[in-house]
C-alpha positions as CSV (number, residue, x, y, z in Angstrom):
1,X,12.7,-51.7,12.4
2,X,13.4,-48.3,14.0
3,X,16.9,-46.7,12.6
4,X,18.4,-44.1,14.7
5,X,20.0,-40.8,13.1
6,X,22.7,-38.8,14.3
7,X,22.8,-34.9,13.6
8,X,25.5,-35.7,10.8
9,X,23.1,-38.3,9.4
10,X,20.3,-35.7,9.7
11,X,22.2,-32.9,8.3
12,X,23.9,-34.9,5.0
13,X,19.8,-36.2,4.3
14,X,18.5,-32.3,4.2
15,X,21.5,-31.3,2.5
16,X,20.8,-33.5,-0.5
17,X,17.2,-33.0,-0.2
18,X,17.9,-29.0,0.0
19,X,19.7,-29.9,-4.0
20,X,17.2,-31.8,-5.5
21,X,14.9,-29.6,-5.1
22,X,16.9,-26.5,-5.9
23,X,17.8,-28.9,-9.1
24,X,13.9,-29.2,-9.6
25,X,13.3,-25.6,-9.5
26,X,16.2,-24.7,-12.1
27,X,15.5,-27.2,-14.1
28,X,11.7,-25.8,-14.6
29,X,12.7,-22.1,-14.5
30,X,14.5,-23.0,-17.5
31,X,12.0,-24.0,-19.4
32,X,9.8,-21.2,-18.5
33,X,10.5,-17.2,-20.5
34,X,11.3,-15.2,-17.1
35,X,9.5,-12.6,-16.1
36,X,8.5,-10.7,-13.2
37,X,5.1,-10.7,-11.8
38,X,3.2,-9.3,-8.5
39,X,0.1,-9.2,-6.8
40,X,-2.2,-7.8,-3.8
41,X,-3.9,-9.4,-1.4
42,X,-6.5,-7.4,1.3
43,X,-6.4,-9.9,4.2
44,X,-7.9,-7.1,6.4
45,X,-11.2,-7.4,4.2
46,X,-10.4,-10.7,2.9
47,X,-10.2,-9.9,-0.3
48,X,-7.7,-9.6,-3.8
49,X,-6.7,-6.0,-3.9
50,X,-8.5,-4.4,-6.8
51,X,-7.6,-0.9,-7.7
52,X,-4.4,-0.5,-5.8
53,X,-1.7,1.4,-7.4
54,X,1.7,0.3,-7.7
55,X,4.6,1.8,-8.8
56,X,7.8,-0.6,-10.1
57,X,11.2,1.1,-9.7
58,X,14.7,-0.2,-10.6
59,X,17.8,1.2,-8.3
60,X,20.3,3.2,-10.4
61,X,23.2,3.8,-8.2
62,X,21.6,5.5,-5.3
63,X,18.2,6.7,-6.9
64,X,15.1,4.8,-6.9
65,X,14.0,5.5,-11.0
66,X,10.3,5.0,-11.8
67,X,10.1,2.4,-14.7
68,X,6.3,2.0,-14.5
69,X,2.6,2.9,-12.6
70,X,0.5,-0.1,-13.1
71,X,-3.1,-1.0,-11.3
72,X,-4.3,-4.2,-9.8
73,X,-7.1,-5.6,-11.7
74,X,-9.9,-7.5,-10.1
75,X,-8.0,-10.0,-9.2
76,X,-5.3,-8.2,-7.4
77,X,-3.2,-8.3,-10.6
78,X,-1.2,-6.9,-13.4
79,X,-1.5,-9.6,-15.4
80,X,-3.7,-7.9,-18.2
81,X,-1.1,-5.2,-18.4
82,X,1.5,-7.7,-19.0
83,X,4.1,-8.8,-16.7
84,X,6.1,-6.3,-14.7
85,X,9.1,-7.5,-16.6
86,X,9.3,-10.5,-19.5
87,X,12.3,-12.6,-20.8
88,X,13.0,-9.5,-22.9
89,X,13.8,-6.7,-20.4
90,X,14.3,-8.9,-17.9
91,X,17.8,-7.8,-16.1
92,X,20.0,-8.3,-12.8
93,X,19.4,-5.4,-10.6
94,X,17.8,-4.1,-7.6
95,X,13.9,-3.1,-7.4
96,X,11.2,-1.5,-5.6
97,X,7.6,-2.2,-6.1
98,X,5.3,0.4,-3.8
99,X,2.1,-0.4,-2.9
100,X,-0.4,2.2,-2.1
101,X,-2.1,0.6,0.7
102,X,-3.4,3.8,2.3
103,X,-4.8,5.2,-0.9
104,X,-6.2,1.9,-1.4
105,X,-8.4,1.8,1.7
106,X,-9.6,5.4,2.1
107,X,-10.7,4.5,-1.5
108,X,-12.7,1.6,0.0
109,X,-14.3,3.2,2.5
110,X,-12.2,2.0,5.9
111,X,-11.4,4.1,8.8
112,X,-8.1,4.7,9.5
113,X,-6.0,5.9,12.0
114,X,-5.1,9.3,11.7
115,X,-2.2,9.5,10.1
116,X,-2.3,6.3,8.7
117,X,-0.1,3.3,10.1
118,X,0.9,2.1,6.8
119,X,0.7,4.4,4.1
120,X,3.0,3.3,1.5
121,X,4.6,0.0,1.4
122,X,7.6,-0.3,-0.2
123,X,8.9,-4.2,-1.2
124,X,12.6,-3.6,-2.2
125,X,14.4,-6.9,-3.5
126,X,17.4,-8.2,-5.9
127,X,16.5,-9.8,-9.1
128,X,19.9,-11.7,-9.4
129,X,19.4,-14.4,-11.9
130,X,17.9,-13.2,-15.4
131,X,16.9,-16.4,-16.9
132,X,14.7,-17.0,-13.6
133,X,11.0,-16.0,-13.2
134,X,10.2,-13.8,-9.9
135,X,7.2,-13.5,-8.5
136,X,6.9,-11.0,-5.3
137,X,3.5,-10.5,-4.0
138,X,2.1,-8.2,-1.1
139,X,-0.4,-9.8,1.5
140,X,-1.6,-6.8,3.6
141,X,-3.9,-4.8,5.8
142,X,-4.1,-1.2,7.9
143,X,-1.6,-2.9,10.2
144,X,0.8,-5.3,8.4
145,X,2.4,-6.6,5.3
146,X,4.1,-9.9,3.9
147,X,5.9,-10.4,1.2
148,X,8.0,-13.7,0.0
149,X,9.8,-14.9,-3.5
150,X,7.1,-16.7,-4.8
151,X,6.7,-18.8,-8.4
């Protein structure tokens, strides 16, 4: 038996679909500390981003302040120096994490461009629920970036 949906049909099945999962993910975050994590992944050399410098900022009216230089380990994370933020410090805000991409490939050994298409990359986003983990990594080479909300 085939069943035909209309668009309102369609819509109302997404809608709820679009809740229980947003339901799901609330009800895990809760039992989870928060915190606030990142890492770096080299798709130009296929690789996790060991050795890049990063530098985690927090917006303060209209300044960018510097709250911490960390360096991607060998797996193209800070893990080892702790999360970026935990349950404790954890706050709603505004924040920049900059990536030192070009540093990061002169370092390895790859010709660039001169000047350098990408030299730093900045990732700017809202943390806007403090019980809520974030996790914001950078996927990137000479050329491009992307960046998403991951968990």
């Amino acid at each position: 038996m085939t069943r035909k949906f209309d668009r309102r049909t369609l819509l109302q099945t997404g809608l709820v679909a679009a809740g229980v999962a947003a339901s799901a993910t609330s009800v895990i975050a809760q039992h989870a500390p928060a915190k606030l994590s990142t890492h770096a992944l080299d798709t130009y050399r296929g690789t996790k981003a060991a050795g890049i410098r990063i530098d985690f900022s927090r917006k303060d009216g209209d300044v960018w302040k510097l709250l911490k230089t960390v360096t991607a380990d060998e797996n193209g994370r800070v893990d080892e120096q702790g999360p970026l933020m935990t349950a404790d410090t954890i706050a709603v805000g505004r924040y920049e994490l900059l990536f030192y991409v070009e540093e990061y490939y002169k370092r390895a050994g790859v010709k660039l461009t001169d000047p350098a298409f990408l030299d730093t990359v900045p990732v700017r986003f809202a943390i806007f629920d403090a019980k809520q983990s974030y996790h914001v990594p950078l996927y990137f080479s000479p050329w491009g970036i992307l960046s998403y909300r991951g968990s």
